[in-house]
Structures are given as structure tokens and as C-alpha cells.
Backbone as CSV, one residue per row, in Angstrom:
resi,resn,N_x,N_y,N_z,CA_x,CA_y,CA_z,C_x,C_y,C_z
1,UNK,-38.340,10.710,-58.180,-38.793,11.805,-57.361,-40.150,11.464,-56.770
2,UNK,-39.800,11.069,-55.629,-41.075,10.389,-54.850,-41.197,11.280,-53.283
3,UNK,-41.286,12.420,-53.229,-41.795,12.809,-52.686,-43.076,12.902,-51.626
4,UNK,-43.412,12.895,-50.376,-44.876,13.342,-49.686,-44.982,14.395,-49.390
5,UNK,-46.221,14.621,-49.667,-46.397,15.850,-49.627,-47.692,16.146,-48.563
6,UNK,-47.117,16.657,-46.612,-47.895,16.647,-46.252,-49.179,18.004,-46.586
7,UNK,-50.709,17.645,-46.408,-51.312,18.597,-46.376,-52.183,19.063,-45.518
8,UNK,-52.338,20.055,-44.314,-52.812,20.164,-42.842,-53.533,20.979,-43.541
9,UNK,-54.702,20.847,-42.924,-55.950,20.810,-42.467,-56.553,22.365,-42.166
10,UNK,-56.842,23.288,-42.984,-57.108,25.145,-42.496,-58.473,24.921,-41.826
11,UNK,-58.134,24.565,-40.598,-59.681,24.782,-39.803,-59.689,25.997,-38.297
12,UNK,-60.581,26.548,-38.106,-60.986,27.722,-36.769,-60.980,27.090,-35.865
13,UNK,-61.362,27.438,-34.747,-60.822,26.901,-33.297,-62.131,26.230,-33.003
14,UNK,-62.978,26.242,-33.781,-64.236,24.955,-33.561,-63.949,23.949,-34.520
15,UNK,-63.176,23.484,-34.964,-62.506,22.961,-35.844,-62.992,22.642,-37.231
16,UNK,-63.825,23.934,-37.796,-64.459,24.280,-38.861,-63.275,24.223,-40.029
17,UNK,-63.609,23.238,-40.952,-62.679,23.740,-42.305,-62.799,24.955,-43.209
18,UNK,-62.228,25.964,-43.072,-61.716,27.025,-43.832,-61.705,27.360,-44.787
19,UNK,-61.458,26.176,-45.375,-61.497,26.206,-47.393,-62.225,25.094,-47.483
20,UNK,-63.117,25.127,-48.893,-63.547,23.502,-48.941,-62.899,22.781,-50.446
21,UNK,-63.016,21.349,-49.460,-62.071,20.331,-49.937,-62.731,20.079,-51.328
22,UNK,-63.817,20.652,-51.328,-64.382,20.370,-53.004,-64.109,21.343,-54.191
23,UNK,-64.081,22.272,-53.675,-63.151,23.632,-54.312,-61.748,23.611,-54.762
24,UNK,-61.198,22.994,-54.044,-59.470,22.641,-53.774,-59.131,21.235,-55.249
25,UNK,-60.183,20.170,-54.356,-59.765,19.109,-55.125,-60.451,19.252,-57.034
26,UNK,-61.508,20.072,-56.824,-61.949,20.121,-58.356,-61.173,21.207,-59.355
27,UNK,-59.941,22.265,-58.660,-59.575,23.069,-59.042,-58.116,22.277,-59.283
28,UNK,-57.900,21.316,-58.906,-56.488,20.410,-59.135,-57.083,19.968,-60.408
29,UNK,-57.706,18.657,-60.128,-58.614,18.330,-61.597,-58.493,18.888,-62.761
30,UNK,-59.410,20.326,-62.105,-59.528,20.852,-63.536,-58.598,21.170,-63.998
31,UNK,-57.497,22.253,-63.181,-56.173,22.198,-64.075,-55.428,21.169,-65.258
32,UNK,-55.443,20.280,-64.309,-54.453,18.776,-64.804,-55.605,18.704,-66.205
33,UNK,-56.796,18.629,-66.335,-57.666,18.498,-67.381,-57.895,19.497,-68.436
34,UNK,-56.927,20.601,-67.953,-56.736,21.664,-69.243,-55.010,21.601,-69.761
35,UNK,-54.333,21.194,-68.864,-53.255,20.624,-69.190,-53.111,19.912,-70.498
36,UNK,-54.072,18.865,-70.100,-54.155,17.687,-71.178,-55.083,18.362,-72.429
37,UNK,-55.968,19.177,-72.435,-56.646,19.392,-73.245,-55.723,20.420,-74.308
38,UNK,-54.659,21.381,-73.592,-53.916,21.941,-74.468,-53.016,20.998,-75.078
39,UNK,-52.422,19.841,-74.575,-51.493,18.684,-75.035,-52.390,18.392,-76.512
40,UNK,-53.571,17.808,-76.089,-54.151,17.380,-77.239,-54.682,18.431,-78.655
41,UNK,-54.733,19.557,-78.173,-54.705,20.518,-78.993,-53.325,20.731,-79.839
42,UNK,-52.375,20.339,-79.654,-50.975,20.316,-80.104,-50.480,21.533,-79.487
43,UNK,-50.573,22.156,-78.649,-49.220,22.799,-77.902,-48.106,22.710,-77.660
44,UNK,-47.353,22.986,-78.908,-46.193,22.842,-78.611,-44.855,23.136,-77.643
45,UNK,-45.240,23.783,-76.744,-44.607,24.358,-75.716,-44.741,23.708,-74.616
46,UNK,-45.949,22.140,-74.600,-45.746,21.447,-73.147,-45.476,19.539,-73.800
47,UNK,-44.466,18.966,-72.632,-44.371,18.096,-72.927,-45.537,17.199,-72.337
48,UNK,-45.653,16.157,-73.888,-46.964,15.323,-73.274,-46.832,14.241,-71.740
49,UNK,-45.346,13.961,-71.694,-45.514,13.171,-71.029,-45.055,13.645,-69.691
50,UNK,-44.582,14.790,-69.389,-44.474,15.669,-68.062,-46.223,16.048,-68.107
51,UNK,-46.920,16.653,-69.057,-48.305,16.828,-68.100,-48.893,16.047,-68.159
52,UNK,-48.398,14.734,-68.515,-49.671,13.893,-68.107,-48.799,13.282,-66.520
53,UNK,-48.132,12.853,-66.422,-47.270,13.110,-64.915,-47.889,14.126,-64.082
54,UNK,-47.653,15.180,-64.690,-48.090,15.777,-63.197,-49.884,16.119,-63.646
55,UNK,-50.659,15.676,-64.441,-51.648,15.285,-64.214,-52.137,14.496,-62.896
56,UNK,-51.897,13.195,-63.266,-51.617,11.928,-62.236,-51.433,12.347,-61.222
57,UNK,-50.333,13.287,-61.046,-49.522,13.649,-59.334,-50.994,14.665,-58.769
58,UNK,-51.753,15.764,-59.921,-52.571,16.579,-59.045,-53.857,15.473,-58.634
59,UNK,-53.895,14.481,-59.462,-55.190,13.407,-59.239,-54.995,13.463,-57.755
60,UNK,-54.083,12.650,-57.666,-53.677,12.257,-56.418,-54.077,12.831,-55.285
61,UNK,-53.252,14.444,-55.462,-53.073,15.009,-54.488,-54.997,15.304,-54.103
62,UNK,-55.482,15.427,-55.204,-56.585,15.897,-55.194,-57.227,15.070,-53.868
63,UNK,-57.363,13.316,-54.193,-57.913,12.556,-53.638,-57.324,12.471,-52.011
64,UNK,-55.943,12.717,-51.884,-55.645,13.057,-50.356,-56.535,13.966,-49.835
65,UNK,-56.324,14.966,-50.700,-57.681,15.840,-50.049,-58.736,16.001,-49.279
66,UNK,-59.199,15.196,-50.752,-60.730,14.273,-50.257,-60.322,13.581,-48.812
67,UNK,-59.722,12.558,-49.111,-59.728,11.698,-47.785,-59.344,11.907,-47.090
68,UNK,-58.780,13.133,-46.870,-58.574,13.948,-45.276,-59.257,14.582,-44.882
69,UNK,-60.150,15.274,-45.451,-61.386,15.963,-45.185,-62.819,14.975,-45.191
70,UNK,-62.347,13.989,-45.759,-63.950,13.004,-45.459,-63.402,12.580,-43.906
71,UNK,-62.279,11.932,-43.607,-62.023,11.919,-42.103,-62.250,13.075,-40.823
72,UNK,-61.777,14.359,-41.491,-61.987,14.726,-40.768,-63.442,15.209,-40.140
73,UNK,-64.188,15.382,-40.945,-65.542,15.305,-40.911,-66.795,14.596,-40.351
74,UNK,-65.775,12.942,-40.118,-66.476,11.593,-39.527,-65.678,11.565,-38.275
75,UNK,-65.162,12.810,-38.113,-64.315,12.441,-36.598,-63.003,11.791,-36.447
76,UNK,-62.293,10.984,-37.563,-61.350,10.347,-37.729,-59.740,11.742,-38.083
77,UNK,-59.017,10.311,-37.479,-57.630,11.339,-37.403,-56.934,11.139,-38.327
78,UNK,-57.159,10.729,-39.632,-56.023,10.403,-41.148,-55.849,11.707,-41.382
């Protein structure tokens, strides 16, 4: 399951971003990092190796983030 997952850009008609990408990407993070912190607590109700998967997958997504919003910011079209 390899999926893309596009993610456009919430900006105003001055092409102001809407939400910020540091809010977004540290709120992926942190999730995925309480994920794991209940894993390691022994929670038995999540599998270790699905959240650490979709750990990884919010990393990710996190860092698209980032690097769509550091582009868009420098003027670039990624």
C-alpha cells in the first residue's frame, strides 16, 4: 500500500498560507510520538508494528509539508 498522497497548499488570493506548516507538521510528529509512547507503555490495544508504520508514514507526510511550504515561500513551484 503505496499510496501519494497529494497535499495543496491553503493560501488567500495574495498567496498567503492559511495554516502554518509548523503547526501541521509538529502536530503529525507529535501524534506519531504519543503513538509510540503508549506502545512503549504496554498498550495493549495498539499494534507495535502498525504504529510504528504509520509513525514513519506521518514523518513523512510531515516533511512533505515542510518542503512544500519551504518552496513555496522561496518562490518555487514543488
Amino acid at each position: 500500500m503505496n499510496r501519494e498522497v497529494t497535499l495543496p497548499l491553503i493560501v488567500d488570493d495574495r498567496g498567503t498560507l492559511q495554516v502554518s506548516a509548523a503547526d501541521v507538521s509538529k502536530l503529525l510528529r507529535t501524534l506519531g510520538g504519543r503513538w509510540l509512547h503508549l506502545v512503549e507503555a504496554g498498550a495493549e490495544d495498539l499494534d507495535e508494528d502498525t504504529v510504528a508504520a504509520l509513525t514513519i508514514e506521518l514523518a513523512k507526510l510531515a516533511d512533505r509539508i515542510d518542503v512544500a511550504c519551504i518552496a513555496h515561500s522561496s518562490g518555487g513551484t514543488s
